[in-house]
N, C-alpha and C positions, 0 to 999 in steps of 0.2 A: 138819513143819518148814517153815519157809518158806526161800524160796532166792530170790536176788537175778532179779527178773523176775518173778516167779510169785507172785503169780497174774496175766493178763496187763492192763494198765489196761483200763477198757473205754469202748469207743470209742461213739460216737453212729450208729444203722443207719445204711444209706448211704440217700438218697433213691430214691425208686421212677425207673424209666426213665422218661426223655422220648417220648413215641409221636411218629417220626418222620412219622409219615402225619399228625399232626393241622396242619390247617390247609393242606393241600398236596391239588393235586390228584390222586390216585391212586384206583385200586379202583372198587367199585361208583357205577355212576355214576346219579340219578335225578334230573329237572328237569321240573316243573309250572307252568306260562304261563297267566293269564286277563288277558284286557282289550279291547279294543274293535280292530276292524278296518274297513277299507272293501274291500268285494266289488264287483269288474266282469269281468262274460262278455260276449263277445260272437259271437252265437247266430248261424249262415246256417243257409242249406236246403244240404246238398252237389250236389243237381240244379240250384240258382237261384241263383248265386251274389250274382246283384242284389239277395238277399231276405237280407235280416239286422237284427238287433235288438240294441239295449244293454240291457244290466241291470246298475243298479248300486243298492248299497247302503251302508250299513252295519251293525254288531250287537255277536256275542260272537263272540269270538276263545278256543279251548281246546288246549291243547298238553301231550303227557304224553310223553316220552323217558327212555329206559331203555338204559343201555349198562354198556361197559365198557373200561378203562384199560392202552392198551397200552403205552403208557410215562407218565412224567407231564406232566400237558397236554394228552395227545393222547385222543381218547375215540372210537371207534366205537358203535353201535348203531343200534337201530332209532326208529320215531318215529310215532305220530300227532296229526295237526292237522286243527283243527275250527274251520273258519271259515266265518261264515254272516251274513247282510243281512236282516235283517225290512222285509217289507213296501218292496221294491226300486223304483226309478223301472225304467219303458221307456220305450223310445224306437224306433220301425222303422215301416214302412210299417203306414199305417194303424192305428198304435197308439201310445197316448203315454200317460204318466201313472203312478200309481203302483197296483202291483200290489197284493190285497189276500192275500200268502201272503209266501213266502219264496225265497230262494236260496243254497245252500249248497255247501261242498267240503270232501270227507272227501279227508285222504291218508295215505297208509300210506309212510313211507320211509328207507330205510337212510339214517344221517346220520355227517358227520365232525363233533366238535366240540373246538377246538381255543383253550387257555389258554397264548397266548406267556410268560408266568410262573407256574408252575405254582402258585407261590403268591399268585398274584393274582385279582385282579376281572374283568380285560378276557377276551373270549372270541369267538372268531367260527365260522364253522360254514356247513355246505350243504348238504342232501341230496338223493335221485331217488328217483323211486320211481311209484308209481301216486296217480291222482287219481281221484275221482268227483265229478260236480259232478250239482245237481240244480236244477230250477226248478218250484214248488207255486202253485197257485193256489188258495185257497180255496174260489170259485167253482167248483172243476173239481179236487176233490181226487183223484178217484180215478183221474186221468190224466196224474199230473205226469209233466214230461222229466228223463229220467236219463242222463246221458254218463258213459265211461270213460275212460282213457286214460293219457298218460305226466304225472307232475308233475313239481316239482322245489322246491326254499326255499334261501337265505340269511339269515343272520340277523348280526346283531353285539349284545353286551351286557356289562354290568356288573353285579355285584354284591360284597357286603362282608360279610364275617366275623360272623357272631353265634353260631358256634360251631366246635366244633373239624372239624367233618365239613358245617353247615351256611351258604350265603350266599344273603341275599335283594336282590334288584337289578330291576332293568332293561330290557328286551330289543325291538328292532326288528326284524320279520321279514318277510320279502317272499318273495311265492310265487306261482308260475305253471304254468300247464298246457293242453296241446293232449288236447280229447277230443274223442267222437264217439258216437253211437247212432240207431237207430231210433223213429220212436215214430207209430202208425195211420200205418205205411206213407209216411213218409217219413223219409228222414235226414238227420240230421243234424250240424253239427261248435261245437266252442267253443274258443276262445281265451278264458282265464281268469286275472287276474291280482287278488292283494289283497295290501293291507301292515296290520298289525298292529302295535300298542303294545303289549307286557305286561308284566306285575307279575310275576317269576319267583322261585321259588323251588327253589335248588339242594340236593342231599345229595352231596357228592362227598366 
């Protein structure tokens, strides 16, 4: 028998949930940088202070960061940056011109990186950490100079939504470091400094 109400109308499913994470920045965080930079060290003897050299260049610029989301916006992690000059000018006593090798800086460094709109583009950031810098000479490959030491980066960038977790953009990054090493018995120290344009692409 049928009874007033029954059976009950039926209604249309309700829509699936909205994912409040998409498009916001939270959770795993991962961002990949390539594009062109200009590299300059400049090299003394730590016994000769009078005796120092420039080396500057350009090249590729490579950056891979890997963190994680401790509230939204806010991202800690770690970082490495790959910044290097083909084929550098010098300049220093009794030497001038351009080198037929390279000069590079690897850094390894804990970073903050920080989205004042969690759901936005804009993003800024810093990190410390260690640096290695290096000087090759083709002529004289099996004797290049290697320094270690304290680094450090800033960066500022933008990018824009092309999906719910991904934004590709923009990014300016500046970075420096004081290092030091040995090399056939003398030592030596660098002041290092390069700025970077990249093409970034985020997963946040």
């Amino acid at each position: 028998p049928a009874y007033p109400g029954y059976p009950p109308p039926a209604y249309p499913p309700p829509p699936p949930p909205v994912s409040r994470s998409a498009r916001l920045h939270d959770g795993f965080y991962l961002r990949m940088n390539i594009g062109a930079d200009y590299l300059s060290s400049t090299i003394e003897l730590e016994d000769a202070s009078s005796w120092e050299v420039d080396v500057t260049g350009g090249g590729l610029a490579l950056d891979l960061m890997l963190g994680g989301t401790l509230s939204p916006g806010f991202v800690l992690g770690g970082s490495l940056f790959i910044t290097t000059a083909s084929k550098p000018n010098i300049e220093g006593p009794e030497v001038s011109g351009e080198i037929d090798g390279s000069l590079g800086s690897v850094m390894l460094l804990l970073f903050a990186d920080v989205f004042p709109d969690p759901k936005g583009g804009l993003n800024v950031g810093g990190g410390l950490g260690f640096d290695a810098v290096s000087l090759t000479d083709d002529a004289n490959e099996d004797d290049p100079l290697e320094l270690s030491g304290f680094g450090g980066a800033a960066w500022v960038g933008y990018g824009g939504w092309v999906g719910d977790e991904w934004q590709l953009g923009g990014l300016l990054r500046l970075a420096g470091s004081l290092t030091d090493g040995d090399e056939s018995g003398f030592d030596y120290k660098a002041r290092t400094g390069s700025v970077a344009l990249l093409f970034s692409a985020l997963y946040h």
